[in-house]
C-alpha positions as CSV (number, residue, x, y, z in Angstrom):
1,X,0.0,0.0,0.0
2,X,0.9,3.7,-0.3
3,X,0.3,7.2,1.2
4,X,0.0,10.6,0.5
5,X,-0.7,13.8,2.3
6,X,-3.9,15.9,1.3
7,X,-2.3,19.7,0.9
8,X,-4.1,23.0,1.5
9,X,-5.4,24.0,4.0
10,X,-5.0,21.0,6.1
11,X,-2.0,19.2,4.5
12,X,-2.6,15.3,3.1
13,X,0.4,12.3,3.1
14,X,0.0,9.6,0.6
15,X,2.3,6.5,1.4
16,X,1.9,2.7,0.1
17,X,1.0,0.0,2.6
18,X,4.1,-1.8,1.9
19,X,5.9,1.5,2.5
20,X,4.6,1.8,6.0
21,X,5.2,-1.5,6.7
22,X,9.3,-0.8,6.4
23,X,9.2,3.0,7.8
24,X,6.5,4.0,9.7
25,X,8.1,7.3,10.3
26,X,9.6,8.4,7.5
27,X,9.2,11.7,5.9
28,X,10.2,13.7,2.6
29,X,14.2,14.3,2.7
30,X,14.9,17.9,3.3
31,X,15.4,19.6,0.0
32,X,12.9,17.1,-2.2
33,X,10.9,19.3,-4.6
34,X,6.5,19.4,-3.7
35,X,4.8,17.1,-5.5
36,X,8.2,14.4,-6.2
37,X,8.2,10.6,-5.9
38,X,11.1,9.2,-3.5
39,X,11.0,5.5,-3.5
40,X,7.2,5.3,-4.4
41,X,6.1,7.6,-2.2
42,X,5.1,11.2,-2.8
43,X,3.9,14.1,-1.3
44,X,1.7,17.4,-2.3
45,X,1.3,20.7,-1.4
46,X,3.1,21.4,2.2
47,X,6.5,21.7,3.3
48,X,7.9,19.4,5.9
49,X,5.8,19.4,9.2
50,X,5.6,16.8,12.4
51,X,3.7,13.6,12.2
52,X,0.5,14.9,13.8
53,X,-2.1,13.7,11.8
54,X,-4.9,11.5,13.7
55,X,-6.8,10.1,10.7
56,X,-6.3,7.7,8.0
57,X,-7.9,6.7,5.0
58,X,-7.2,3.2,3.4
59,X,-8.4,3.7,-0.4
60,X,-7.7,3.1,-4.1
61,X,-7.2,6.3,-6.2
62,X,-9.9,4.6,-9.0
63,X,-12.6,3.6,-6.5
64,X,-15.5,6.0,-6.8
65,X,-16.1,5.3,-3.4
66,X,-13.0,6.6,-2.1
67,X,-13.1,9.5,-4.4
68,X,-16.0,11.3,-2.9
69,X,-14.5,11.0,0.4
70,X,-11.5,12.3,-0.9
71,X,-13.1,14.8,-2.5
72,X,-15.4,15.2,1.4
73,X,-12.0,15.7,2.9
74,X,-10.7,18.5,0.6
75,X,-13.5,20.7,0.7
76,X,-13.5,20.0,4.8
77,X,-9.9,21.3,4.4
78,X,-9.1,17.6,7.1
79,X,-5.3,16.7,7.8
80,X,-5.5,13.2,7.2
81,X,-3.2,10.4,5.6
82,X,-4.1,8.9,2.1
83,X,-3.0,5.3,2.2
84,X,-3.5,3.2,-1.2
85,X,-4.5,0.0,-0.7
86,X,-3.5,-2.2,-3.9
87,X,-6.0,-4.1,-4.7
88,X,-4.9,-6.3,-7.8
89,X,-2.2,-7.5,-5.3
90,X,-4.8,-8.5,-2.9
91,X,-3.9,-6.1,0.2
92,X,-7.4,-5.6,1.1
93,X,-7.6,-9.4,2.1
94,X,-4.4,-9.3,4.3
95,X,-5.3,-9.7,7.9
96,X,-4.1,-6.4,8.7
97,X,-6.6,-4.5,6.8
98,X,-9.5,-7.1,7.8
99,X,-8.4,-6.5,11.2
100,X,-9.6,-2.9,10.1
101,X,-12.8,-3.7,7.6
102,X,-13.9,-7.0,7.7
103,X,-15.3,-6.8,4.2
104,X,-12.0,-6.0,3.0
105,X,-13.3,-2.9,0.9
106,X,-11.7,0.5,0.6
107,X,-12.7,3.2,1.7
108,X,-12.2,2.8,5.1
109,X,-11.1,5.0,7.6
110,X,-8.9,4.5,10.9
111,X,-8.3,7.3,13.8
112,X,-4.7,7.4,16.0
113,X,-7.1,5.1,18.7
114,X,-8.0,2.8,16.8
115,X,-10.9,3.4,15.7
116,X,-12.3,2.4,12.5
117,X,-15.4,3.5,10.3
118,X,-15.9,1.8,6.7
119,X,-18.7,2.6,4.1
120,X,-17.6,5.9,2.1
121,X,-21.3,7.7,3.1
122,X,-20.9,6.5,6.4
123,X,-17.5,7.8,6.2
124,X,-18.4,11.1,4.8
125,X,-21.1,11.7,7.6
126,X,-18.0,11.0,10.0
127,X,-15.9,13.6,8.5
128,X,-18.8,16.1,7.9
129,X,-19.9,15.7,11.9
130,X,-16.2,17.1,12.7
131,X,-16.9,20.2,10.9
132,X,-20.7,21.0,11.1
133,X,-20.5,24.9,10.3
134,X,-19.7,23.5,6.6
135,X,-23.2,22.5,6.1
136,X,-22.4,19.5,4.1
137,X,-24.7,17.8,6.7
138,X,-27.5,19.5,7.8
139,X,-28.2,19.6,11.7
140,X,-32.0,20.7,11.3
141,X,-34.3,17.1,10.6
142,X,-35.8,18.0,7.1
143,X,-32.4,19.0,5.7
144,X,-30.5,16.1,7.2
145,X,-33.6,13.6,6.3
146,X,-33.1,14.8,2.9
147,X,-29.1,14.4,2.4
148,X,-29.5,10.9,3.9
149,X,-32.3,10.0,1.4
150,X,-29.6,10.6,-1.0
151,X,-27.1,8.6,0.7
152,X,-29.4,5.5,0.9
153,X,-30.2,5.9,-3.2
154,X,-27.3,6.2,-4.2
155,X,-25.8,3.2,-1.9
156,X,-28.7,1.3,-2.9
157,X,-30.0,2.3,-6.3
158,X,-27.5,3.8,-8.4
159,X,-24.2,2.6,-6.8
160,X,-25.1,-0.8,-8.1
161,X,-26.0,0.5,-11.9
162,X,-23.1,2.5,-12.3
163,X,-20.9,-0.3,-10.8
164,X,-22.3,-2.8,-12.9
165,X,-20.8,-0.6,-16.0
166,X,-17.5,0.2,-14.5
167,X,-16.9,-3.8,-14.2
168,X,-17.2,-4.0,-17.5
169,X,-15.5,-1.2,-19.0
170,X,-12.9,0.3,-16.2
171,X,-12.3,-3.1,-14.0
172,X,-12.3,-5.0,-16.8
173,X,-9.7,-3.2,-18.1
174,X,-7.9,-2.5,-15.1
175,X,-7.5,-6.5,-14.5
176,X,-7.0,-7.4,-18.2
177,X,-10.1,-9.3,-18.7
178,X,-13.0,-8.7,-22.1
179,X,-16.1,-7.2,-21.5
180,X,-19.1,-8.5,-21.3
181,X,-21.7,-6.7,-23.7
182,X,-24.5,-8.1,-22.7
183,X,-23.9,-7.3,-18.9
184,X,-22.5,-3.6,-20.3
185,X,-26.3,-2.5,-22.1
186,X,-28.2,-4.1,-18.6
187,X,-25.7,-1.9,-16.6
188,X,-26.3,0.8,-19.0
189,X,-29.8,0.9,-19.3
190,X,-30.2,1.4,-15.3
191,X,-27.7,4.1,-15.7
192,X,-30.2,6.0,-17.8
193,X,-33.1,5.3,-15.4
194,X,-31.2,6.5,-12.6
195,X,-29.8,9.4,-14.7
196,X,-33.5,10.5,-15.1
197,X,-34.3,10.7,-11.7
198,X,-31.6,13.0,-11.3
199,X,-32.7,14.8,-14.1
200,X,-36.3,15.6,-13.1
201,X,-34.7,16.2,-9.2
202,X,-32.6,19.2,-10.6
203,X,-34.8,21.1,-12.0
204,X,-34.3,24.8,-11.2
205,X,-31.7,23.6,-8.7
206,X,-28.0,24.4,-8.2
207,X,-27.7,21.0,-6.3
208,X,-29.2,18.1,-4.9
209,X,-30.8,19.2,-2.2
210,X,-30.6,23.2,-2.6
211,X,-27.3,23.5,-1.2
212,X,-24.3,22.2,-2.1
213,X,-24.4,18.3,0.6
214,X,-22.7,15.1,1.0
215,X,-25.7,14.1,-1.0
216,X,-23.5,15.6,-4.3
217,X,-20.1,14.4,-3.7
218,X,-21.6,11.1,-3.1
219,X,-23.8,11.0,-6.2
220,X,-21.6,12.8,-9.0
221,X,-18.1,10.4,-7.7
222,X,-20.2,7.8,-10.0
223,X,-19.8,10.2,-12.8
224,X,-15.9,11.4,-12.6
225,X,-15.3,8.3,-15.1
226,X,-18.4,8.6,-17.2
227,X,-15.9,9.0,-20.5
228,X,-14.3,5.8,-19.9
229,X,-17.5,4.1,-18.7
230,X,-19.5,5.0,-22.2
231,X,-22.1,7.7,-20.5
232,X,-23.3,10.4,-22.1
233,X,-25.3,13.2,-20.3
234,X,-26.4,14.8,-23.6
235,X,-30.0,13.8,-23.2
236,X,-29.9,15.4,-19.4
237,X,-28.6,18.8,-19.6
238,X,-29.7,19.5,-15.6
239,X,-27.2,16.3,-15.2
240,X,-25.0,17.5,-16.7
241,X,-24.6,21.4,-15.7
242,X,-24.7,19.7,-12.0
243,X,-21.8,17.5,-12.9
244,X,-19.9,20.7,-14.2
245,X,-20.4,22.8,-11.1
246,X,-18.9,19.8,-8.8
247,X,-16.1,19.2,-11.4
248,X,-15.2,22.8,-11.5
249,X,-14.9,22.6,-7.4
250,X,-11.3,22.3,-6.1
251,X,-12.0,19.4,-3.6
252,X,-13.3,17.2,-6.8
253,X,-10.2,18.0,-9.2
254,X,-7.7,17.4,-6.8
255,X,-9.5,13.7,-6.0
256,X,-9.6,12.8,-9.5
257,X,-7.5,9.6,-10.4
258,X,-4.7,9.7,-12.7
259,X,-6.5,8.8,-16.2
């Protein structure tokens, strides 16, 4: 595995499981240009600073899931530790990272006591709940009861239509195997119910719920890969100017995988 530091204004450390593994406490050599690659392990954004950091988040940079919390803990502006779990190598069946998510599924997050909290929207509440003047989560029972409806569609509802296109397109790519067509177009054409939904639901709306929520990072992370996955948002234009105004967001750029 490998970490790296999320930068401004809290700063973010990226290292590789395997690199913690050998030095725990190891840090970029004095000197080392922002943004450079010693040994496999990078850094962005801040200058040198003491270990202080008291979260971590156990992710892979092309799971959607771990990109809207990514994304969650740049607009937060959270010091926490980015730590790649590799999954083609099987890391997230070790017994160390079971120890920590016994679904061995990224994201999953892990505090300096210990303590661990997996699903990226419960995650995302989590990280929200530290800082509750962002708004992100709404304290008041209509606007939280409305974020969470979100949360629960799209972990229920379109989670599972846009993952069954990415296993055929992006995963089936990623671990050198052919896709299956048939599988693609039934993947596709829940994609395109869902996508409706969304389209009637933005209507004269900047954002999912009024104002920008963990209901939109969690959504639109399904989307960041549309190109590769084959969807086009053409048909919904109120899909697609919501997409834009996330993607045009710091927080989202800078959780982008590299593509």
């Amino acid at each position: 595995m490998s970490a790296r530091l999320l930068s401004e204004p809290a700063p973010v450390r990226r290292e590789a499981l395997g690199d913690l593994a050998r030095s725990p406490g190891s840090r970029r050599p004095e000197g080392l240009a922002h943004g450079s690659r010693p040994g496999g392990r990078w850094r962005i954004g801040a200058p040198p600073f003491p270990r202080r950091n008291t979260l971590k988040l156990y992710e892979n940079p092309f799971s959607s899931a771990a990109l809207k919390v990514r994304a969650v803990i740049h607009e937060l502006g959270l010091p926490v530790t980015l730590i790649t779990v590799d999954m083609a190598k099987g890391e997230h069946k070790s017994p160390d990272f079971l120890a920590k998510n016994p679904n061995g599924k990224v994201p999953t997050l892990v505090e300096d006591d210990g303590f661990c909290v997996w699903e990226s929207n419960a995650i995302m509440c989590y990280l929200a709940a530290k800082k509750p003047e962002s708004g992100l989560l709404p304290a008041d029972a209509r606007g939280m009861a409305q974020v969470q409806q979100w949360l629960q569609w799209q972990a229920t509802t379109f989670s599972a239509s846009t993952n069954e296109v990415m296993m055929e397109t992006i995963y089936a790519k990623l671990f050198g195997r052919s896709k299956d067509e048939a599988k693609y177009a039934a993947g596709m054409e829940k994609v395109r119910r869902d996508l409706a939904v969304l389209e009637k639901t933005l209507t004269g709306k900047e954002f999912l719920c009024g104002k920008l929520s963990l209901a939109d990072f969690s959504i639109v992370s399904a989307l960041v890969l549309r190109t590769p996955m084959g969807v086009d948002l053409e048909a919904f234009p109120n899909v697609k100017a919501w997409v834009a105004r996330l993607e045009a967001r710091e927080s989202v750029r800078k959780s982008l995988p590299p593509m």
